[in-house]
C-alpha positions in Angstrom: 3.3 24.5 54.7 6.8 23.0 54.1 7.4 20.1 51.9 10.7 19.9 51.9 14.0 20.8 49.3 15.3 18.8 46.6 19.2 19.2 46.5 21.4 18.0 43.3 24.8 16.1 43.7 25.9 17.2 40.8 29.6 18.4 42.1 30.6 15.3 44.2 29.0 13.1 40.9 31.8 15.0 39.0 34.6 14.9 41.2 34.1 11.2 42.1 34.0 10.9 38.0 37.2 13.5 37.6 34.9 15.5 35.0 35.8 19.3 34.7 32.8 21.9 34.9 34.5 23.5 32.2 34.1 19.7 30.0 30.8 19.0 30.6 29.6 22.3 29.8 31.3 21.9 26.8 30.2 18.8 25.7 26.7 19.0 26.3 26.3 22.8 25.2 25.0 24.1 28.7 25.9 27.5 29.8 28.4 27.3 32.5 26.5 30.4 34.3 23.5 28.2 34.4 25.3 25.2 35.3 27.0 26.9 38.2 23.4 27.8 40.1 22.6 24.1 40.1 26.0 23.2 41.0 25.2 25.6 44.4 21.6 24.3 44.4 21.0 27.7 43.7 17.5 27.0 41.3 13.8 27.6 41.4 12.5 24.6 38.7 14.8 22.1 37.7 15.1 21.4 34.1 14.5 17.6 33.0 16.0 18.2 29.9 19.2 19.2 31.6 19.0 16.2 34.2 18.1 13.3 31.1 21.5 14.9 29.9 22.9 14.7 32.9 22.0 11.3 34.1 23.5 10.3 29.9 26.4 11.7 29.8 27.3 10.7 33.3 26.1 7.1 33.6 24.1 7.9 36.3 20.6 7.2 37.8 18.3 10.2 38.8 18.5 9.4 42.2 22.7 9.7 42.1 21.9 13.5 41.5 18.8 14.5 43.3 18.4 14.0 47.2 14.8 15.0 48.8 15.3 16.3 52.3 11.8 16.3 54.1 11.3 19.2 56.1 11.9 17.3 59.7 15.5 16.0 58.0 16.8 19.7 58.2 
């Protein structure tokens, strides 16, 4: 059964923002390899640590960064 995708805004969060990959990456210590994949949505399990650092760093909500897409939305 399909339940649907979960997609992450984190690239148009950082544009509208004018944050670099490169600077975030560096200032929260993520590896920009790993970073990359949940730029592209590219990711098995999402990491809550990451998103909590995320959601800090750019004073955002949860639901500025994650999007659920029910399967009959596709």
């Amino acid at each position: 059964m399909e339940y649907g995708q979960l997609f992450l805004r984190i690239e148009e969060v950082l544009k509208e923002k004018h944050i670099s990959k490169n600077q975030i990456c560096k200032d929260l210590d993520i590896p920009r390899t790993n970073f990359n994949r949940y730029c592209r949505n590219d990711f098995q399990r999402l990491d809550t640590g990451l998103l909590c650092k995320l959601c800090f760093y750019l004073h955002v909500d949860i639901s500025d960064l994650v999007i659920y897409h029910r399967p009959e939305d596709k």
